[in-house]
N, CA, C and O atoms as a DFTB+ gen file, in Angstrom:
264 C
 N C O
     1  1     -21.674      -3.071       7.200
     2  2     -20.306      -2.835       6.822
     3  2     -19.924      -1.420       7.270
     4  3     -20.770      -0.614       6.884
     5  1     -19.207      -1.017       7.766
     6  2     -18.502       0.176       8.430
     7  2     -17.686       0.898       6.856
     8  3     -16.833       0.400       6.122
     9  1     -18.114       1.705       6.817
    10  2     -17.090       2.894       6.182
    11  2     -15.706       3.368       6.311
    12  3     -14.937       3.493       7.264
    13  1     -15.645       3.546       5.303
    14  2     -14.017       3.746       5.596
    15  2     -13.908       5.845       5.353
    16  3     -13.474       6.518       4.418
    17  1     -14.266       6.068       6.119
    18  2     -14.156       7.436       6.402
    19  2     -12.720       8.091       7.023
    20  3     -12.534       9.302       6.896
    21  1     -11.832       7.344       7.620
    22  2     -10.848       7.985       8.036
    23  2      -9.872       7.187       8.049
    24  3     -10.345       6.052       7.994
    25  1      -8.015       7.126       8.120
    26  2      -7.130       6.757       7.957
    27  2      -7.300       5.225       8.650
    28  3      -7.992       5.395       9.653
    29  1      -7.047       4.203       8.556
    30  2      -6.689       3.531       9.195
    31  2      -4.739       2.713       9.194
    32  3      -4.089       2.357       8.211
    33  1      -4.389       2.675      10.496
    34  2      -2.924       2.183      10.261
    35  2      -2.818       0.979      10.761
    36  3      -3.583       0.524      11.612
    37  1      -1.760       0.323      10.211
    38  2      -1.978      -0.982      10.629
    39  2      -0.169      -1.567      10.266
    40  3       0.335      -1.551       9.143
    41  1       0.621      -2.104      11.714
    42  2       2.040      -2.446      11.501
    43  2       2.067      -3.658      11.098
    44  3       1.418      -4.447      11.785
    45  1       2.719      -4.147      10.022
    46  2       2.594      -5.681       9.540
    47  2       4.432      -5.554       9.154
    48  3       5.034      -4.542       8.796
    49  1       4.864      -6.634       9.327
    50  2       5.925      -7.708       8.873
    51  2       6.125      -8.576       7.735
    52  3       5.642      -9.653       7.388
    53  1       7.281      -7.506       7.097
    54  2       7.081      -8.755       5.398
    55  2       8.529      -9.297       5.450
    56  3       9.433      -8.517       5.149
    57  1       8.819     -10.534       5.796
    58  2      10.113     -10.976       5.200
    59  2      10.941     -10.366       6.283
    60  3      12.077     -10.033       5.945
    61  1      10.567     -10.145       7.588
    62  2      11.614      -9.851       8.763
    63  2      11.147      -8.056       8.665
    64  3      10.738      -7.295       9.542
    65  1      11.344      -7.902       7.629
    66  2      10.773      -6.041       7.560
    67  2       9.613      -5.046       8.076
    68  3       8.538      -5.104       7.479
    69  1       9.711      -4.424       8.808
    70  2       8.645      -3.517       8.993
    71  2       8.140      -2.357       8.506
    72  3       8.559      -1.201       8.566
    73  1       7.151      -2.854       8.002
    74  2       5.979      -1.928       7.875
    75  2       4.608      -1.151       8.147
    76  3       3.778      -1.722       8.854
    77  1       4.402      -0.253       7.780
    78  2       3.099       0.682       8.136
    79  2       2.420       0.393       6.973
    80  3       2.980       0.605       5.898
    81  1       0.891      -0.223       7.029
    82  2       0.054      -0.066       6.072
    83  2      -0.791       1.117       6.224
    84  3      -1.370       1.188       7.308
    85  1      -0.999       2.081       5.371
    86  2      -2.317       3.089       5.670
    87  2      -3.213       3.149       4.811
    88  3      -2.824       3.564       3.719
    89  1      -4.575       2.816       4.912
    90  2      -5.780       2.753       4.316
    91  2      -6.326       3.572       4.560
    92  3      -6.439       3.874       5.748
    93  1      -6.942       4.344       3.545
    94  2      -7.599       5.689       3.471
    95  2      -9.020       5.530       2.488
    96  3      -9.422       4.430       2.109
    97  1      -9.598       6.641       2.199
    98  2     -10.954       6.767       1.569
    99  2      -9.861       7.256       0.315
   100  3     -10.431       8.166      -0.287
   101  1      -8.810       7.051      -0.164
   102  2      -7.888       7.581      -1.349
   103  2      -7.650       6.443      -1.769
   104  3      -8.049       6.494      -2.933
   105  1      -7.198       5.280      -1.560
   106  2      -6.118       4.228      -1.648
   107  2      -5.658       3.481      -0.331
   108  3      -6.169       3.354       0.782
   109  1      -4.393       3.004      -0.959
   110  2      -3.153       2.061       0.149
   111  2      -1.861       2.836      -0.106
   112  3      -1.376       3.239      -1.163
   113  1      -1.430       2.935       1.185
   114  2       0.288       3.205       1.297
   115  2       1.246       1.868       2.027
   116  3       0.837       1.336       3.059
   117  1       2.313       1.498       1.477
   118  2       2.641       0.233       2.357
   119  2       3.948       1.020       2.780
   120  3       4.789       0.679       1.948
   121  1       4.470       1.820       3.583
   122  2       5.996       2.194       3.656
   123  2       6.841       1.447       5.004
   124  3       6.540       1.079       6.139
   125  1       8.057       1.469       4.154
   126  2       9.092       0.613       5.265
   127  2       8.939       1.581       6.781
   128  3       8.733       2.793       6.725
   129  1       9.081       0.811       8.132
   130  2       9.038       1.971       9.314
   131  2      10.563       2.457       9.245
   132  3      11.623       1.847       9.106
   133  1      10.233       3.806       9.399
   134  2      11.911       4.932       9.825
   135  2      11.419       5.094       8.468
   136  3      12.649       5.148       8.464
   137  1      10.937       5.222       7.367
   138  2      10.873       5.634       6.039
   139  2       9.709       6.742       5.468
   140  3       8.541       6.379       5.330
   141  1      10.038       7.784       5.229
   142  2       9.010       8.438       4.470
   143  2       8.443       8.305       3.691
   144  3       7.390       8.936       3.781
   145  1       8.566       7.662       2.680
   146  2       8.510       7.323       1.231
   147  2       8.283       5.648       1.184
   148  3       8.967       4.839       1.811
   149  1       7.297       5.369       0.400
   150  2       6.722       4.557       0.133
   151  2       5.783       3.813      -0.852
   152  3       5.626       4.607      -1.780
   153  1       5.081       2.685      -1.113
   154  2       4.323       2.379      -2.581
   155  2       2.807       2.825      -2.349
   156  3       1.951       2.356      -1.599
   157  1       2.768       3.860      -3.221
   158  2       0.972       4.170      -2.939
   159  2      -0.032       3.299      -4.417
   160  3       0.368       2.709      -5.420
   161  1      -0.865       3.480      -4.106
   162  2      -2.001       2.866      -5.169
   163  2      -3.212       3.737      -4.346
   164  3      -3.390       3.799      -3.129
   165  1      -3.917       4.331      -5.349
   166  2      -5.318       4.655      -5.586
   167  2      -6.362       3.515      -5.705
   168  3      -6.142       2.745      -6.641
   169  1      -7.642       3.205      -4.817
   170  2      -8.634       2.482      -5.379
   171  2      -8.855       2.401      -6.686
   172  3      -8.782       1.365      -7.348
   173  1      -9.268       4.029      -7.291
   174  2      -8.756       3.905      -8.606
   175  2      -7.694       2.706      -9.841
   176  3      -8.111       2.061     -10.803
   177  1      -6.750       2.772      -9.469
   178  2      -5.419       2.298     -10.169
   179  2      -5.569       0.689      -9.479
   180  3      -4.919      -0.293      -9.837
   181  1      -6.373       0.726      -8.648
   182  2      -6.074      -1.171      -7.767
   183  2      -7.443      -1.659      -9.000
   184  3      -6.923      -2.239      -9.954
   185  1      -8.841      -1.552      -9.132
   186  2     -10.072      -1.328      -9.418
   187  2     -10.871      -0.916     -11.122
   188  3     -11.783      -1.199     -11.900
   189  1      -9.733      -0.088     -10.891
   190  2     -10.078       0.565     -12.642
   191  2      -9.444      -0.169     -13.611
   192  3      -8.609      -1.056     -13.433
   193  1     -10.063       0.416     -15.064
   194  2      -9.948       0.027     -16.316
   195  2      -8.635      -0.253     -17.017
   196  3      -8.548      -0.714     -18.155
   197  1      -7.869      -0.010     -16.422
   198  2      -6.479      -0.028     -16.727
   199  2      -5.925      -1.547     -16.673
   200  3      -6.015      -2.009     -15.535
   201  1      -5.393      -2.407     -17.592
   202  2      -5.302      -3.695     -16.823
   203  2      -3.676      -4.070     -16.699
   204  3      -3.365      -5.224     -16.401
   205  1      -2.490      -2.897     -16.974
   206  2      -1.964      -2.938     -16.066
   207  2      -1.936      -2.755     -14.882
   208  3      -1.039      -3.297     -14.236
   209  1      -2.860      -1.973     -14.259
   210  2      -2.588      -1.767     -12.773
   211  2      -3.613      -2.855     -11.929
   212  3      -3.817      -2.725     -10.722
   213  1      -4.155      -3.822     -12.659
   214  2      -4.401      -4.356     -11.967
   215  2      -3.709      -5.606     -11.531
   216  3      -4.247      -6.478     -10.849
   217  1      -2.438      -5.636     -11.984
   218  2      -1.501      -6.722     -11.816
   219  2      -0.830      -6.690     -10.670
   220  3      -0.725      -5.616     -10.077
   221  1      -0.247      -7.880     -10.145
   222  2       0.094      -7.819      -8.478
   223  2       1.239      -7.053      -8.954
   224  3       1.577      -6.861     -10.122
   225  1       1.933      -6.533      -7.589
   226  2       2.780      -5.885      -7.818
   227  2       3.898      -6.763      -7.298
   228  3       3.688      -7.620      -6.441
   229  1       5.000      -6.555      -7.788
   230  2       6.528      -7.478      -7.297
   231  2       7.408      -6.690      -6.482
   232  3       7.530      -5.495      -6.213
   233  1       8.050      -7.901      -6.143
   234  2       9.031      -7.222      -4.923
   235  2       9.709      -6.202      -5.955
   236  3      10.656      -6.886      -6.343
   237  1       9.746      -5.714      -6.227
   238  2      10.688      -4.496      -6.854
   239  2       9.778      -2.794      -6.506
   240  3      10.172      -1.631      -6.425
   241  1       8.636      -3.368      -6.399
   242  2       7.421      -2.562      -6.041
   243  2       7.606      -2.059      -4.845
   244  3       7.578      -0.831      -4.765
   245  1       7.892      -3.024      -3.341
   246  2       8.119      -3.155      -1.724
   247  2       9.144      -1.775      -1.582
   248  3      10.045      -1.764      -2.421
   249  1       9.123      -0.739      -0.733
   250  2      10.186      -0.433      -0.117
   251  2      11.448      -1.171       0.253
   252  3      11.545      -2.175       0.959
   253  1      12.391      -0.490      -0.352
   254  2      13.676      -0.892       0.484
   255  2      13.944      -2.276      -0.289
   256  3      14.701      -2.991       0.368
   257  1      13.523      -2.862      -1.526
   258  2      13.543      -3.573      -2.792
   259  2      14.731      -3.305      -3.334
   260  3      14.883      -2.087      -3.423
   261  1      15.593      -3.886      -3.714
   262  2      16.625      -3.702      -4.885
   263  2      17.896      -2.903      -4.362
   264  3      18.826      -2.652      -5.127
């Protein structure tokens, strides 16, 4: 299994929309493209004890939502 030592990016399409996924040794970022700002999660907060955060998240969650 390969490590996740450094950023990985990855452009995916939700619903006609574009996005940048970035996977890091921190978490996930999913942000709309042309957008700064975006939904982060910590491995932590996806993983941990908390059992709200381990609930999917809803479109209200997505960039550019609502």
């Amino acid at each position: 299994m390969t490590p996740l030592d450094k950023p990985l990016r990855r452009a995916i399409t939700v619903a006609g929309i574009e996005y940048t996924l970035l996977i890091d040794p921190d978490g996930l970022r999913l942000t709309q493209k042309g957008r700064r700002n975006g939904v982060a999660k910590s491995w932590k907060e996806l993983v941990g004890d908390d059992p709200s955060a381990s609930q999917e998240p809803s479109a209200a969650d997505l960039p550019g939502a609502g």
